[in-house]
C-alpha positions as CSV (number, residue, x, y, z in Angstrom):
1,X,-98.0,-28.9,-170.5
2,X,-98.2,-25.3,-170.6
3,X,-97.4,-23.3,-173.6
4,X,-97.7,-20.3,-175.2
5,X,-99.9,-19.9,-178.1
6,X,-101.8,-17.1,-180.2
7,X,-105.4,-17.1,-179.4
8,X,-108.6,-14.8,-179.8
9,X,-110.9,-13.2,-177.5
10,X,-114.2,-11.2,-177.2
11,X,-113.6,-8.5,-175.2
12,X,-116.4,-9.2,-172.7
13,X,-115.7,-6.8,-170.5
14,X,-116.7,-3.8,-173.0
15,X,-120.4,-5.5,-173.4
16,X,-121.2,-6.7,-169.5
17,X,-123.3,-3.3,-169.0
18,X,-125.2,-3.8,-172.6
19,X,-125.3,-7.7,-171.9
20,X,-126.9,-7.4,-168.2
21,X,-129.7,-5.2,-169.7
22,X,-130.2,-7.4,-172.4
23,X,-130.8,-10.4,-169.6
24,X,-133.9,-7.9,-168.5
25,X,-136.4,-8.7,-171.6
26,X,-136.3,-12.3,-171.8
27,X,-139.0,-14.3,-170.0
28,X,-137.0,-16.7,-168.2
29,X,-138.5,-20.2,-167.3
30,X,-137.5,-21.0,-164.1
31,X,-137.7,-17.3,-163.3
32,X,-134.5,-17.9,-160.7
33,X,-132.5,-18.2,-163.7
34,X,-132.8,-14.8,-165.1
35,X,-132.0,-13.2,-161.6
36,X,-130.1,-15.5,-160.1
37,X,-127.7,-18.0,-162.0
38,X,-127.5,-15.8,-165.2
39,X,-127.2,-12.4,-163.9
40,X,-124.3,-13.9,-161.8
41,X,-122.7,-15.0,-164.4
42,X,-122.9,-12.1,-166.5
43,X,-121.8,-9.5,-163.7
44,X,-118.9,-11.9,-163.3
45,X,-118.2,-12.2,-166.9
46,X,-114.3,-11.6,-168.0
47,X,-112.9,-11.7,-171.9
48,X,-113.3,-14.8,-173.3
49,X,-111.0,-16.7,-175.3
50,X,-112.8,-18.7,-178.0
51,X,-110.3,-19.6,-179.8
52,X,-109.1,-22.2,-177.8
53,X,-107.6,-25.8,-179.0
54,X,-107.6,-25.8,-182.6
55,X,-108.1,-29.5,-182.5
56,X,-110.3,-30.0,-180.1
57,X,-112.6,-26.9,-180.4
58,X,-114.4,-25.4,-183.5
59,X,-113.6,-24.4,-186.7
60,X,-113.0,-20.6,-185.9
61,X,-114.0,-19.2,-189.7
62,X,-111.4,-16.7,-189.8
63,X,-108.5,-16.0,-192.3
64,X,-105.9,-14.3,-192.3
65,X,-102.4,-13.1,-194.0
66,X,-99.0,-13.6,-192.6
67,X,-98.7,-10.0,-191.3
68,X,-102.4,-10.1,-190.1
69,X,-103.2,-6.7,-192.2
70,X,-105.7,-8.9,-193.9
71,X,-108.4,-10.5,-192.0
72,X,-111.7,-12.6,-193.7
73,X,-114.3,-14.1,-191.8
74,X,-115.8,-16.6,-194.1
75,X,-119.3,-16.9,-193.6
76,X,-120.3,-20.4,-195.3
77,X,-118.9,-23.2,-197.3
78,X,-119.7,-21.7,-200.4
79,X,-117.9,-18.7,-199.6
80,X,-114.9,-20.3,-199.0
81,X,-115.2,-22.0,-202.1
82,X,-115.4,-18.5,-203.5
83,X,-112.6,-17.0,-202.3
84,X,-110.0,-19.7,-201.6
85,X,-110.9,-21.5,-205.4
86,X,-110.3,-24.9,-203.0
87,X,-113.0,-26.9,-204.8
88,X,-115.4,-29.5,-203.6
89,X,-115.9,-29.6,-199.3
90,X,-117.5,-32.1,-197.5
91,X,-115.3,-31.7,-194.2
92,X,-115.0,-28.9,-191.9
93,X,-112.2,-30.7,-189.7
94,X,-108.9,-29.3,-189.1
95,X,-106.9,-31.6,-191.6
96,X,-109.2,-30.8,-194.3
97,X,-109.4,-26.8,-194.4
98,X,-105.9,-25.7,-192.7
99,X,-104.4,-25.9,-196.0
100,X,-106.8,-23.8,-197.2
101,X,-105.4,-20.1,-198.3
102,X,-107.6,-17.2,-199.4
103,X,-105.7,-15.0,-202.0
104,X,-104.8,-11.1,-200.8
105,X,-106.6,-9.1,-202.2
């Protein structure tokens, strides 16, 4: 089933010409790679979405308000700690954090 749904992506398309000249340094064992399947890839590379399923894909550490004028990107466990004042985590799953809220500041 189809739906629509918010989602997040890297706007590739602004990088490709900094990302195919990045793929010129590397040493690239089997050499083919670099040349071949990976500068393929690249040149052919559109805006990803990464945010994808929510339950099936990773934890995306990013916060934000209602009216997305805020946005956090938390960078570790500890920091989420910090700002949400959620306590103890040993679980990064969906049905742990998504009640999670980070005060605005």
């Amino acid at each position: 089933m189809y739906r629509a749904v918010d989602t997040w992506f890297i706007r590739v398309t602004d990088l490709k010409q900094d990302l195919l000249k990045n793929n010129e340094d590397p040493r690239w064992v089997p050499s083919f790679v670099q040349e071949k399947r990976f500068k393929n890839w690249l040149s052919d590379a559109r805006d990803w979405c990464f945010s994808r399923s929510r339950f099936w894909g990773n934890p995306i550490p990013i916060w934000a308000s209602d009216d997305m004028e805020e946005i956090v990107c938390v960078g570790s466990i500890a920091e989420l700690r910090e700002l949400s004042g959620c306590g103890p985590l040993t679980d990064l799953h969906r049905e742990s954090i998504d009640h999670i809220t980070i005060p605005s500041k």
